[in-house]
C-alpha positions in Angstrom: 12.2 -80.9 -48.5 10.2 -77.6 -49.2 7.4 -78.8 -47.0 9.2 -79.4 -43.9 8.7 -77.7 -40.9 10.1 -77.2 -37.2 7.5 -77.8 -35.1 9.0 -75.2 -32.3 8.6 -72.6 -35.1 4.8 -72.8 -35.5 2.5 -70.0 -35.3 -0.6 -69.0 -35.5 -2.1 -69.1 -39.4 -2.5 -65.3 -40.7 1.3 -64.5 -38.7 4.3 -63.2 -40.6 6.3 -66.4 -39.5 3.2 -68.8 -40.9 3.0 -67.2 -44.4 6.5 -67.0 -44.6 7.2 -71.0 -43.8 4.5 -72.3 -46.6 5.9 -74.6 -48.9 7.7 -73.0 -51.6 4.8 -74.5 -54.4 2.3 -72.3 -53.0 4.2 -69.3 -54.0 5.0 -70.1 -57.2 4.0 -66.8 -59.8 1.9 -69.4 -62.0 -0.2 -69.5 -58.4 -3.8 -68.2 -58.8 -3.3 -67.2 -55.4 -0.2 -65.5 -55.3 -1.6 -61.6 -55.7 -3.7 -62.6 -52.4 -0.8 -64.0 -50.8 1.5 -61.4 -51.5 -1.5 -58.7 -50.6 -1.1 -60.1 -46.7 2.4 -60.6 -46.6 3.0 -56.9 -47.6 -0.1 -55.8 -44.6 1.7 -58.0 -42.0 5.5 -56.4 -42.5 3.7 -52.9 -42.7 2.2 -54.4 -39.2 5.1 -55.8 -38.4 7.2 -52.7 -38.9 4.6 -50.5 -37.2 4.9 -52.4 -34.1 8.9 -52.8 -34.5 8.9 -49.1 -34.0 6.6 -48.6 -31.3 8.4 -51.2 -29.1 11.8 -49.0 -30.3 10.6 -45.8 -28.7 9.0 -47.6 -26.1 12.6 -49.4 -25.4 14.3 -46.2 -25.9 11.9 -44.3 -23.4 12.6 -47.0 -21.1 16.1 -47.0 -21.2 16.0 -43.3 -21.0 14.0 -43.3 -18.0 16.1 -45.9 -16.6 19.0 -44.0 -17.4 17.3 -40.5 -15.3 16.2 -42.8 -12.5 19.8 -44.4 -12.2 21.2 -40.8 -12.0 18.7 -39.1 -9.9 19.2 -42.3 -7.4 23.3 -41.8 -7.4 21.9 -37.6 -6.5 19.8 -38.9 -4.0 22.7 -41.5 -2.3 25.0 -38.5 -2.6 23.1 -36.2 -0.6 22.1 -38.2 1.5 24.5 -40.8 2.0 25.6 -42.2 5.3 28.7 -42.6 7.0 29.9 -45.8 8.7 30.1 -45.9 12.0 33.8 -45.3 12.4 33.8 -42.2 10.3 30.8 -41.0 12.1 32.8 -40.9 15.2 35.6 -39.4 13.8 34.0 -37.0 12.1 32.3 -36.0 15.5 35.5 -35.9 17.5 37.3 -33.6 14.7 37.0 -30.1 14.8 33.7 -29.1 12.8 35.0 -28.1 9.6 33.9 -24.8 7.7 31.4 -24.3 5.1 34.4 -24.3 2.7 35.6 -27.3 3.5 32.7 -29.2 3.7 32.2 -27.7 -0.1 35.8 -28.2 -1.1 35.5 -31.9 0.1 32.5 -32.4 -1.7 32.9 -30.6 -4.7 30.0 -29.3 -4.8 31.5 -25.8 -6.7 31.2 -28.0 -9.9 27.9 -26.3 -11.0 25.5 -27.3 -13.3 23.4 -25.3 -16.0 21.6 -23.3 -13.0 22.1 -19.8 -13.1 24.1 -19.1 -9.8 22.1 -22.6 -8.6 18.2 -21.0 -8.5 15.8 -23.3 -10.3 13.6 -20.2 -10.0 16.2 -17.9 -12.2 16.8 -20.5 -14.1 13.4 -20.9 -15.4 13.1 -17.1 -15.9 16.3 -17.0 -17.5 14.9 -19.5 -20.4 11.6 -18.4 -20.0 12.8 -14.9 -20.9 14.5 -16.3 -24.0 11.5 -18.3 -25.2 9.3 -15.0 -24.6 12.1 -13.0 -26.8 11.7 -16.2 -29.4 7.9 -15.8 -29.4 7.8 -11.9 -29.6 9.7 -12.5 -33.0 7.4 -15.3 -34.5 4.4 -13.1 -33.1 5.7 -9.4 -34.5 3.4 -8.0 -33.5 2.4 -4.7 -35.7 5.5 -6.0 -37.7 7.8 -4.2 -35.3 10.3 -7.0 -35.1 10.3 -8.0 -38.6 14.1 -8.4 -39.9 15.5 -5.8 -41.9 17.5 -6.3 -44.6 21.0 -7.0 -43.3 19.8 -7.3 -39.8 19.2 -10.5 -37.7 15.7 -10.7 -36.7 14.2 -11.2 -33.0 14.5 -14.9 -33.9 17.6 -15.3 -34.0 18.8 -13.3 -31.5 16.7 -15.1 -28.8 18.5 -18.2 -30.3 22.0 -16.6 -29.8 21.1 -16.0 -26.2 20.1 -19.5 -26.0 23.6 -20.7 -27.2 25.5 -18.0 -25.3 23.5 -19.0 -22.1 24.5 -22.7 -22.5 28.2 -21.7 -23.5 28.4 -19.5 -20.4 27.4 -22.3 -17.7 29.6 -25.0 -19.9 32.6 -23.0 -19.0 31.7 -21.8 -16.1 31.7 -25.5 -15.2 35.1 -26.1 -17.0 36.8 -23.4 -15.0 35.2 -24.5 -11.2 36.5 -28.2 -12.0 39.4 -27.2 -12.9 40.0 -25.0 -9.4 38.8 -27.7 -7.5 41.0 -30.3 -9.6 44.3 -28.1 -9.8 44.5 -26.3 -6.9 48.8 -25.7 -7.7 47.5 -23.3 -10.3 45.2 -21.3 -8.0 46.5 -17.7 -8.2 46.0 -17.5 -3.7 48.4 -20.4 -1.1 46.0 -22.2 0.9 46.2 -20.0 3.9 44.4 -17.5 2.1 41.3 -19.9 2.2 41.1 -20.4 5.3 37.7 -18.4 5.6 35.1 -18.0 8.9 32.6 -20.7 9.4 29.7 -18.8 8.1 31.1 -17.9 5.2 30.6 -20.1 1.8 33.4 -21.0 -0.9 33.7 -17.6 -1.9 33.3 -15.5 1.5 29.8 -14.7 1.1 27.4 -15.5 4.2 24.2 -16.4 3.8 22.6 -13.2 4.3 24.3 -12.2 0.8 23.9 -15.2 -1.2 20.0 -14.2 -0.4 20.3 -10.9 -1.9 22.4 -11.8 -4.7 19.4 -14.2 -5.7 17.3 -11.1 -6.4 19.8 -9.3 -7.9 20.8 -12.7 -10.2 16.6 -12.5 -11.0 16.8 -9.1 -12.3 19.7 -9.2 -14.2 18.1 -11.3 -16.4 15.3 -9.6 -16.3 16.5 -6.0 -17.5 19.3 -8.2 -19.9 16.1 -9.7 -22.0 14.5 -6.0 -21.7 17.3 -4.3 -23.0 17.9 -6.7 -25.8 14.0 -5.8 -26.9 14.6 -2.8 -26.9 17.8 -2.3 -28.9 15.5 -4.6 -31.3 12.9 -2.3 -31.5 15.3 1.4 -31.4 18.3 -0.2 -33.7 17.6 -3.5 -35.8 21.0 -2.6 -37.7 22.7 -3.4 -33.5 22.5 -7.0 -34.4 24.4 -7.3 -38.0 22.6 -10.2 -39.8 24.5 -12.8 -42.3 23.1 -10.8 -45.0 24.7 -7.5 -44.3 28.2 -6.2 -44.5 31.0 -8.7 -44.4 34.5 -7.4 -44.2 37.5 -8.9 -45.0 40.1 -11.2 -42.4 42.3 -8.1 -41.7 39.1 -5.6 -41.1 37.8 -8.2 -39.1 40.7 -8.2 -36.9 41.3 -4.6 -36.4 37.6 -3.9 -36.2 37.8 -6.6 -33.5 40.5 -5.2 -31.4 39.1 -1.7 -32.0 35.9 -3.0 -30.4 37.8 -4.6 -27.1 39.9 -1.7 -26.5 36.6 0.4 -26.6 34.7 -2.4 -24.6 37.7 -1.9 -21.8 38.1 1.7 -22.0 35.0 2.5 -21.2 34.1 -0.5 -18.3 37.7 0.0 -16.9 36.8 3.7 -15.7 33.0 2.8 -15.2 34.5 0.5 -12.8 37.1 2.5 -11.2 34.6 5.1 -10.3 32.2 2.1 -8.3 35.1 2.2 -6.1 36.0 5.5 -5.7 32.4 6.9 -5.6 31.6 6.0 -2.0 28.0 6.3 -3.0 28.5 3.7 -5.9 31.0 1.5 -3.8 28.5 1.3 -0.7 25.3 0.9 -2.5 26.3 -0.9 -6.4 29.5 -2.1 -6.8 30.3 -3.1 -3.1 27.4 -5.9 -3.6 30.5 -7.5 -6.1 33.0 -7.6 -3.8 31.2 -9.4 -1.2 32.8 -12.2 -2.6 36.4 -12.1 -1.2 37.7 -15.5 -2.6 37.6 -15.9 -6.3 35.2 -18.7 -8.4 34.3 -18.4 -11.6 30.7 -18.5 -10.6 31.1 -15.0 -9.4 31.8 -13.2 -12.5 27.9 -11.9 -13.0 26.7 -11.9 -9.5 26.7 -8.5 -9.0 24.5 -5.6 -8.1 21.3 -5.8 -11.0 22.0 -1.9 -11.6 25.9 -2.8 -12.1 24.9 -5.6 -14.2 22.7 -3.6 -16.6 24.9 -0.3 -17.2 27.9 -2.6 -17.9 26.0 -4.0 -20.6 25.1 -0.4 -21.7 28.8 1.0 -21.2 30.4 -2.2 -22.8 29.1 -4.2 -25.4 26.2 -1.4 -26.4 28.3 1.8 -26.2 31.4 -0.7 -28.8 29.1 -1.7 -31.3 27.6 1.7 -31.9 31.1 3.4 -32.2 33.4 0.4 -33.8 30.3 -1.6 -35.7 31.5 -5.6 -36.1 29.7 -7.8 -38.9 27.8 -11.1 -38.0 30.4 -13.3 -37.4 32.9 -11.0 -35.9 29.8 -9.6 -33.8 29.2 -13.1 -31.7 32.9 -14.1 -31.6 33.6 -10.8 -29.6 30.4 -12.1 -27.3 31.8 -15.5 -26.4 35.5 -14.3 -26.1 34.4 -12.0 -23.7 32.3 -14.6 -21.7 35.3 -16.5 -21.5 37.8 -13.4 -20.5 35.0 -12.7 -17.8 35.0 -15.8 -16.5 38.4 -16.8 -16.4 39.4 -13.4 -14.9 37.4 -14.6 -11.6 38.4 -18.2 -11.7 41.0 -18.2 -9.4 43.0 -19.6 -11.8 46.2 -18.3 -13.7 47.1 -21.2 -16.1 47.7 -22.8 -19.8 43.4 -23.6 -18.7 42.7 -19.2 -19.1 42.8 -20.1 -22.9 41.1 -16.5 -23.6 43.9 -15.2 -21.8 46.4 -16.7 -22.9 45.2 -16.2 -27.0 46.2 -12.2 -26.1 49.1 -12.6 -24.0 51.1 -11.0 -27.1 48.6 -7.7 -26.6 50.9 -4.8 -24.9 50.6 -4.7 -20.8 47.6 -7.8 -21.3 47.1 -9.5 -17.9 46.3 -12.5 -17.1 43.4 -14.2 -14.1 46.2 -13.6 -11.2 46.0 -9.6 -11.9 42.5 -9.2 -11.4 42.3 -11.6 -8.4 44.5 -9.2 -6.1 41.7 -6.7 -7.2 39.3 -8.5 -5.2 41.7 -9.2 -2.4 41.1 -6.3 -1.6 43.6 -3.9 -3.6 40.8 -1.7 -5.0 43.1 0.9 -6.5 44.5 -1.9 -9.2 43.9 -4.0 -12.1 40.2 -2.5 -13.2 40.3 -3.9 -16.6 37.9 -6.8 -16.9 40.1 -8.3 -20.1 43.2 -9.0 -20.6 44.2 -6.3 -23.4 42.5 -4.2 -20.8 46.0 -4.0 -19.0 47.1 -1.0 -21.6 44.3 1.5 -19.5 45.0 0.0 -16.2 48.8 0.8 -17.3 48.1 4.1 -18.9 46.5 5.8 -16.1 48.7 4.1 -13.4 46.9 1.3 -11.9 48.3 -1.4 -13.1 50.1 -3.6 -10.5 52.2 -7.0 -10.7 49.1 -8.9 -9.4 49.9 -12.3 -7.7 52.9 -13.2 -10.2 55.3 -14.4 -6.9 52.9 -17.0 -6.7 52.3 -18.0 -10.5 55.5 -17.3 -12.1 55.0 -19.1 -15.1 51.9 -16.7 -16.1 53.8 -13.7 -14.8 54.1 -11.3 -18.1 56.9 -9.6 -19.5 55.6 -6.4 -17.8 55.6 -8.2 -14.7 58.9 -9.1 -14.4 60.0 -6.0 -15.4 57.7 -4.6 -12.7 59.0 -6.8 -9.9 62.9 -6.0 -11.6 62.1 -2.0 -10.5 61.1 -2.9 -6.8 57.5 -1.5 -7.6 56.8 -4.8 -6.1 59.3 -4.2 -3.2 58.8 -7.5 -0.3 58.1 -6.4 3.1 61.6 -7.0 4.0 63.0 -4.3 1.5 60.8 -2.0 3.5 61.6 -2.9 6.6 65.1 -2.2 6.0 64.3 1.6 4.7 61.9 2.4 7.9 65.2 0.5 10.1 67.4 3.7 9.3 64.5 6.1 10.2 63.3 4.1 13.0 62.0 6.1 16.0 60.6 4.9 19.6 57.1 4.0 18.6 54.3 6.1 20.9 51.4 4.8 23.2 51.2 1.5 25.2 52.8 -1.6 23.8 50.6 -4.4 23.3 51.5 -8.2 23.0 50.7 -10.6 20.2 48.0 -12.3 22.6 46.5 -9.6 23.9 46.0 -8.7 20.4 45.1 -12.0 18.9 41.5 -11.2 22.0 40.1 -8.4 19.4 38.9 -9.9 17.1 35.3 -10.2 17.6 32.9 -7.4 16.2 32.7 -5.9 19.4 36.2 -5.2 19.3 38.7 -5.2 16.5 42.5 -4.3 16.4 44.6 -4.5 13.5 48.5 -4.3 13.8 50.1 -2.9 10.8 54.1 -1.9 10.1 54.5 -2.4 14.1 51.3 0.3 15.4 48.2 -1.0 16.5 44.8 0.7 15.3 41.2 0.4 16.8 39.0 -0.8 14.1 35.7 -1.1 15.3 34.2 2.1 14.3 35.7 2.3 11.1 34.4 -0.9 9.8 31.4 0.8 8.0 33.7 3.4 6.1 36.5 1.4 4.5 36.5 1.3 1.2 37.3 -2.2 0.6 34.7 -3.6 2.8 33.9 -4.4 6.4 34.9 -8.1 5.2 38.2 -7.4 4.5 39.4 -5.9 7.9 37.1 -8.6 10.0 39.6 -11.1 8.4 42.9 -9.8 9.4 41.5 -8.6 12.9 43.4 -9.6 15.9 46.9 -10.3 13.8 49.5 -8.3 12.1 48.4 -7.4 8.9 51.2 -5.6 7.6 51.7 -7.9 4.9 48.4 -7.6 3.7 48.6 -3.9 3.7 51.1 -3.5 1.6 50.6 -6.2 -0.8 47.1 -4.0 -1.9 48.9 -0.7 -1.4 47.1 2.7 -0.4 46.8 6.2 -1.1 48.4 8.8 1.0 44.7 9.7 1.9 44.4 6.0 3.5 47.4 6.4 5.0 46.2 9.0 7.5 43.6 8.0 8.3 44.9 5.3 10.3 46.7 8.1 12.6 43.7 8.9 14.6 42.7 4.7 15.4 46.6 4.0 16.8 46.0 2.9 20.3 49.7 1.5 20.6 52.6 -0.3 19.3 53.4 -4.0 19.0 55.4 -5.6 21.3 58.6 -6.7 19.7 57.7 -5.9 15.8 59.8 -4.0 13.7 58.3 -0.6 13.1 58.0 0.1 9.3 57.0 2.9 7.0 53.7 2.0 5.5 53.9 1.5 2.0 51.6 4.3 0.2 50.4 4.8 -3.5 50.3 8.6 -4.6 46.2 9.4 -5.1 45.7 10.0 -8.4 43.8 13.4 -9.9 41.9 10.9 -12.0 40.0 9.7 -9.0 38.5 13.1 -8.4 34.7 13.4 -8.4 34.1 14.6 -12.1 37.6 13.0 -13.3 36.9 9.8 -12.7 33.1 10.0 -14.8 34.2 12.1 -17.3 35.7 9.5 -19.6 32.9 7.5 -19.3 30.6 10.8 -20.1 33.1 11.4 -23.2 31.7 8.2 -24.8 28.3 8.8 -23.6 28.5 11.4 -26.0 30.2 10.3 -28.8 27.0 7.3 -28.8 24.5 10.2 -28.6 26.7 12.0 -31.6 26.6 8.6 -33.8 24.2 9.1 -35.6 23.0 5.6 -35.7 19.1 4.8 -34.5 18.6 5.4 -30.5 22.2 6.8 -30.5 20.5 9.8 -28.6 18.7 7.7 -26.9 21.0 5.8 -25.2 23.4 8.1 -25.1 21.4 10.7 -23.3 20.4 8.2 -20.7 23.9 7.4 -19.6 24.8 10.9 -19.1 21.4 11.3 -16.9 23.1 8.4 -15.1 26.3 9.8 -14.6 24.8 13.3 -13.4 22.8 11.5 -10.5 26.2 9.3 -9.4 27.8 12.8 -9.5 25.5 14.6 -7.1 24.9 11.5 -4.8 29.4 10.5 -4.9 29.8 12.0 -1.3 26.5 11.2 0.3 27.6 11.1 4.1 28.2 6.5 4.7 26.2 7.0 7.6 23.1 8.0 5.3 23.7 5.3 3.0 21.5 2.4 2.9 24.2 -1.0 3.3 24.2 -4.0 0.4 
């Protein structure tokens, strides 16, 4: 029957569900009250509706907010969760771990989208980009407005947005993956083992403060500097609408750009460490971190930072020009390249990396990591088609390929074929036939293995012993490196970063004796190279400083002019006295 009607379905007369459950007479179209009727059905599904959505987004705000409450409650359990008893009183009666352990054990390399983990940076990191953003809706005085074939400011600040989120997506991939893969890390475990005040990547505390500041005005000068080419070149960020060039162009215009990105950072870089002004004051503020991460890739001295931008993408895109789309594929393979070359990985993972391994002398993570071991003389190039100036001007060295074969190049193995990578016992055998009675006291393994503390440091290297207390300030490769190998025979280590004839006497005057029982060896010593000479080692970089200025494109001077003003002030401060140097 039309008129029947469940009871349990009743509502209230004027509801949806009432005027939908009248008998089916009433609606009939001959029904002088139909148009009425229909009038307030149509109001009560527009209500109806209405109030369907509003409890959606109210739902899905709930669940949302469930969802944030549910994770930060797992943060909150995970920081400060509790052990049971019984692992409370083993943890006590174990050894107390070191900082790298404890964050090895808890993973807690596997960042997030914090720049270098500062809330603080990481709001002026994105606060910068929104200020670049609003400049461009602004333009104020219509200096920003986009010129034809040009991106405007716009854009641009989107870019950064994208390249920003990009750059802490993969940093995460890579620090996972080291902390999930550790047979691909390009260092054996021993080399891990790292001082209790140090933190994953051999930093102490006292430097992870500074590198905050310096993290702070990197981004700074970055958003500064991108205004500014803005304002000085509009035509340095190629819009859609400009020149396109074809596939092959693309290509060579993109290698071009690389090689010129590399040539000019690779001796940039080479004279931070062979400056002692620029090593003690800039570029030694990179190296603090002895152990690789991915993290580490930008956290660097601000000034180092901001005239690598200058030298390397700046300086290729004013002499080898990309179009749009060739322009931000060159940024983000070169976010990955940088990344991956400090990862501490050397695996199928370094897809950048491996993309160029066809390139001639390319290297891969592994090379670049016994850079930072403290072989300062090697492997400068940032990228891996890099390797061809690193090989041309006689830096280039095997890297760690005995301990990831299967990412050893072809250059490697021909390398390690020649003996340049000769093994400690090949060169123990040549000092055996030339073996003399060492001089001075010998001194045991034990009494050795008691300096080791800052008051006191001895080194033992190819069977001397050497005093290294004073000299701590003036090495080259940092005081870190030599506090690590104090108090042991560090002959291995020696010769695995190899030294300049230079380096090799200056250990003469800091032998204090011989050790007891070790085979005496001839120290393994790399020729200095003329290139490293004060105004040798800047002038390549001055070359291109010039050929910027010469351009001919907008601010070409500009620029130019102030890199060579740069260069002039590194040359006449290179061999400020150490002692007279103010320490990172």
């Amino acid at each position: 029957s039309t008129e029947r009607r469940d009871p349990a379905a009743a509502a209230a007369p004027g509801s949806i569900s009432a005027q939908t459950q009248r008998p089916r007479a009433l609606l009939s179209v001959e029904s002088p009250q139909t148009p009425a009727l229909l009038e307030n059905t149509a109001s009560s599904v527009r209500r109806a509706l209405f109030s369907l959505g509003r409890d959606m987004q109210t739902s899905t705000t709930a669940a949302l907010g469930a969802l944030a409450a549910a994770v930060g409650f797992r943060i909150y359990r995970y920081a400060t969760r509790a052990e049971s008893p019984a692992e409370e009183v083993a943890a006590k009666a174990a050894a107390k771990p070191t900082l790298y352990e404890q964050q090895e054990a808890e993973l807690q390399h596997f960042s997030g989208l914090l720049f270098g983990g500062s809330l603080t940076n990481t709001c002026i990191e994105w606060g910068a980009r929104a200020a670049i953003i609003a400049l461009g809706v602004a333009n104020p005085g219509g200096l920003f407005t986009p010129r034809s074939g040009c991106q405007g400011l716009v854009e641009v600040g989107l870019w950064m947005c994208a390249m920003s989120v990009f750059n802490r997506g993969y940093n995460s991939f890579l620090e996972y993956a080291y902390a999930r893969n550790p047979q691909y890390r390009t260092q054996p475990p021993l080399e891990h083992a790292l001082r209790q005040e140090c933190d994953l990547v051999g930093r102490e505390l006292s430097d992870l403060k500074a590198q905050d500041l310096h993290d702070r005005m990197t981004l700074i000068l970055d958003a500064l500097t991108t205004t500014a080419l803005m304002a000085i070149n509009p035509g340095f960020f190629p819009g859609r609408g400009g020149v396109q060039h074809g596939v092959v162009e693309r290509g060579v215009r993109l290698l071009l750009h690389q090689y010129t990105i590399a040539f000019t950072m690779y001796w940039a870089h080479r004279a931070g460490h062979v400056t002692p002004f620029k090593w003690h004051n800039i570029h030694g503020a990179h190296h603090q971190a002895t152990h690789p991460l991915s993290r580490v890739t930008y956290q660097a001295h601000c000034w180092d930072n901001w005239m690598n931008q200058l030298y390397g993408h700046t300086f290729a895109q004013y002499l080898m020009p990309l179009d749009h789309t060739t322009f931000y594929v060159c940024y983000f393979l070169r976010i990955m390249e940088s990344l991956e070359k400090h990862s501490g990985l050397s695996c199928h993972l370094n897809f950048a990396h491996n993309l160029q391994r066809f390139l001639p002398y390319s290297q891969m993570p592994h090379h670049h990591d016994l850079h930072h071991e403290g072989s300062k003389r090697c492997n400068f190039t940032f990228s891996a088609g890099g390797g061809l100036w690193d090989a041309a001007f006689g830096t280039r060295k095997a890297g760690r390929a005995q301990y990831v074969k299967e990412q050893a190049t072809t250059y490697d193995l021909k390398m390690i074929a020649k003996g340049v990578s000769s093994t400690v016992e090949q060169e123990q055998a040549k000092a055996a036939a030339i073996a003399v009675v060492a001089d001075g006291e010998e001194i045991t393994l034990g009494e050795l293995a008691l300096h080791k503390s800052a008051a006191s440091r001895w080194v033992a290297i190819g069977g001397g012993v050497y005093d290294v207390t004073e000299y701590m300030r003036e090495h080259p490769g940092g005081e870190k490196v030599l506090a690590d190998v104090a108090g042991r025979d560090a002959t291995v280590d020696y010769e695995d970063v190899g030294h300049t004839d230079a380096a090799r006497a200056r250990l003469a005057p800091l032998k204090i004796g011989s050790l007891a029982g070790a085979a005496r060896t001839a120290i393994k010593s790399d020729a200095d190279s003329w290139w490293n000479g004060l105004l040798a080692v800047h002038s390549p970089v001055a070359a291109m400083s010039l050929l910027v200025a010469l351009s001919g494109q907008p601010g070409g001077w500009l620029i130019g002019g102030w890199c060579l003003i740069v260069l002039a002030a590194e040359i006449s401060l290179a061999y400020t006295p150490p002692a007279k140097l103010k320490s990172n």
